[in-house]
Backbone as CSV, one residue per row, in Angstrom:
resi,resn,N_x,N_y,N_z,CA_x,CA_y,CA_z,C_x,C_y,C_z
1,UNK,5.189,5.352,10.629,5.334,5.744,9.254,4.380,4.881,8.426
2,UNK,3.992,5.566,7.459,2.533,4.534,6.571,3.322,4.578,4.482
3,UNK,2.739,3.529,4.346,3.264,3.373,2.738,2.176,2.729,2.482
4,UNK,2.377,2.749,1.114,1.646,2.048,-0.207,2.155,1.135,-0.904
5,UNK,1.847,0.018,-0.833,2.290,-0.985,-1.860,1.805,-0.442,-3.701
6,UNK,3.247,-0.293,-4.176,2.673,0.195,-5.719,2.816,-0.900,-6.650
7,UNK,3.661,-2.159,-6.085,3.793,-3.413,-6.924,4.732,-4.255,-6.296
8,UNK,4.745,-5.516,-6.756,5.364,-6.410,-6.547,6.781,-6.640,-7.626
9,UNK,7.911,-6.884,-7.266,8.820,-6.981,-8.193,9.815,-8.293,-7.857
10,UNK,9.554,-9.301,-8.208,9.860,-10.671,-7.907,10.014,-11.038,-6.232
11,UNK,11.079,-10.851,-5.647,11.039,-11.433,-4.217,10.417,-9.995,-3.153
12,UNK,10.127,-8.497,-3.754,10.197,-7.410,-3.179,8.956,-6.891,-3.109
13,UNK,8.171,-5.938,-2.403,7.390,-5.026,-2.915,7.984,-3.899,-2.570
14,UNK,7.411,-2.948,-3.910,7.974,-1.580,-4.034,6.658,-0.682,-3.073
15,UNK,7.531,0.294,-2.255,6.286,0.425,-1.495,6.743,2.054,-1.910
16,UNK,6.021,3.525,-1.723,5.857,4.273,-1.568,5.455,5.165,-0.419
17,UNK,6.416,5.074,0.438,6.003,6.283,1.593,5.780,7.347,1.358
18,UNK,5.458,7.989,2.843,4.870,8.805,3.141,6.122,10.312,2.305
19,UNK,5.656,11.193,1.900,6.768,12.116,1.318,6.860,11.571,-0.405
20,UNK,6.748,10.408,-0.238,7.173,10.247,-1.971,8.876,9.509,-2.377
21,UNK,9.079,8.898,-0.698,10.410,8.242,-0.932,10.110,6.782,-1.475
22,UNK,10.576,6.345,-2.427,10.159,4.396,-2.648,11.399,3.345,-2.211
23,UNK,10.910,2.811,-1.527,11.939,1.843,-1.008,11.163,0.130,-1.340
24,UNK,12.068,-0.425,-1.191,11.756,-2.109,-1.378,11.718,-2.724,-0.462
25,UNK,10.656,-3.643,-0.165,10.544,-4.522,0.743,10.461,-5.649,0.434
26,UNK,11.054,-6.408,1.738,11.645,-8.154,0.926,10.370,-8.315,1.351
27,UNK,9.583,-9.674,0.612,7.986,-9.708,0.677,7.855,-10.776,1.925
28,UNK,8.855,-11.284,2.211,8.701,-12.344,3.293,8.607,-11.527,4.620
29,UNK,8.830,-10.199,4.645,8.865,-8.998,6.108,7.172,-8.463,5.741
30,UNK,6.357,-8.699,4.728,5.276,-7.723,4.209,4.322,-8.844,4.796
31,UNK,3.201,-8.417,5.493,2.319,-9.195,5.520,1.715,-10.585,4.848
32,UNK,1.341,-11.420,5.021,0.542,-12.773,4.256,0.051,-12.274,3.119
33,UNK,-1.053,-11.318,3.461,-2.121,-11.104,2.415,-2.317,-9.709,1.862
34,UNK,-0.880,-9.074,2.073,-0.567,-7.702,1.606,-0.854,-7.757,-0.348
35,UNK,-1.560,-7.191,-0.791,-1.558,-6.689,-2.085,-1.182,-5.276,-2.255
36,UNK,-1.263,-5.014,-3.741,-0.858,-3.466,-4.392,-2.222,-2.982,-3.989
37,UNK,-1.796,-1.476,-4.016,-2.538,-0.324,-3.183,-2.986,-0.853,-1.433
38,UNK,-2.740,-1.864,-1.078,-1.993,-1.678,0.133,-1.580,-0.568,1.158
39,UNK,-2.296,-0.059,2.588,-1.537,0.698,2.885,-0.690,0.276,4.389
40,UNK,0.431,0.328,4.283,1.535,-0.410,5.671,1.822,1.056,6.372
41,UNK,1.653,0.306,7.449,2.045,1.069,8.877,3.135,0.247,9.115
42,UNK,4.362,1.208,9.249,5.695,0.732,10.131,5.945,0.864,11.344
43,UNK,5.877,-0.014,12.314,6.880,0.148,13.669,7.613,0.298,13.533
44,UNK,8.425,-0.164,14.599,9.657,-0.528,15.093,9.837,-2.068,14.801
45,UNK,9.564,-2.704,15.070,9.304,-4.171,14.522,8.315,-5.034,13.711
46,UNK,7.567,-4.219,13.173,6.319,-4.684,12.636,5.579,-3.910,11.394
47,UNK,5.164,-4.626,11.015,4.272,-4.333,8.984,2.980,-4.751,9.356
48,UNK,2.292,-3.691,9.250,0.248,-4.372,9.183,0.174,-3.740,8.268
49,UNK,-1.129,-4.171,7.962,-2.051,-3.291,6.947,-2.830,-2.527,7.188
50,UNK,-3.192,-1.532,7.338,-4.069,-0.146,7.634,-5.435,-0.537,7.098
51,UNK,-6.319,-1.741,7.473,-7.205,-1.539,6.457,-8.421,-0.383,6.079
52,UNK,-8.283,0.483,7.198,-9.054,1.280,7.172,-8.913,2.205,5.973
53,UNK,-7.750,2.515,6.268,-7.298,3.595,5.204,-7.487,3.418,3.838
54,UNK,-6.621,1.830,3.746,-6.722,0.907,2.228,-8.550,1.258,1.768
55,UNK,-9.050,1.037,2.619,-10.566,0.834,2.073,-10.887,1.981,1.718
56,UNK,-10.716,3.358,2.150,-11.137,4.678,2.240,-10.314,5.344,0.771
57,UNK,-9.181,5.029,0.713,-8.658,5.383,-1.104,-8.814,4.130,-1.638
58,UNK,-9.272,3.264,-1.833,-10.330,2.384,-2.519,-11.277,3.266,-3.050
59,UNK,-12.457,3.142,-1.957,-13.359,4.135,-2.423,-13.079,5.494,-3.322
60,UNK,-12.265,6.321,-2.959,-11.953,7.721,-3.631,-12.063,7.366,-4.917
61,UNK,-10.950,6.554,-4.831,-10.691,6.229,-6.725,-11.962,5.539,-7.038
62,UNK,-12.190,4.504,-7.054,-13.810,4.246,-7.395,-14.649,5.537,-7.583
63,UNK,-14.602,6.532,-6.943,-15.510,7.213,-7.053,-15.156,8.083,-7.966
64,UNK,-13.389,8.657,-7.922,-13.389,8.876,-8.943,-13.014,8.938,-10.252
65,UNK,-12.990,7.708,-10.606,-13.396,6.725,-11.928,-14.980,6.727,-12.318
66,UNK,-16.078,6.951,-11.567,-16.917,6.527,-11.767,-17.870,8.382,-12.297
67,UNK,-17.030,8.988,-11.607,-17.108,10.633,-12.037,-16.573,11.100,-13.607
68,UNK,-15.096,10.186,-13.600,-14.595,10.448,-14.922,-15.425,10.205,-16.053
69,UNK,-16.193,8.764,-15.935,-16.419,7.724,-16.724,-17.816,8.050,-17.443
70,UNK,-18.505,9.151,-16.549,-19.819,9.161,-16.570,-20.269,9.731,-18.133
């Protein structure tokens, strides 16, 4: 299962899965160097960061912001 970090909310991040369900995660289970827009892959026992993905809607929005903006 994959989510999005949409923010941090004191000890939690609010993450956004896949479907559009938001659940909270205690930040001490979330990666070291997890930030917002963030994207987590869930195991069974384990939280990474997708960086591939993270980087790839990075880009989108950059791009299009940079479409809007013009």
């Amino acid at each position: 299962m994959k989510g999005i970090i949409d923010r941090f909310e004191g000890d939690y991040g609010i993450v956004e899965l896949e479907g559009g369900t938001i659940i909270n995660v205690p930040r001490n289970l979330l990666p070291d160097k997890a930030k917002e827009g963030d994207t987590l892959v869930f195991d069974e026992s384990n939280i990474e960061i997708d960086r591939t993905d993270t980087d790839n809607r990075a880009e989108k929005v950059t791009k299009l912001m940079d479409e809007l903006f013009e």
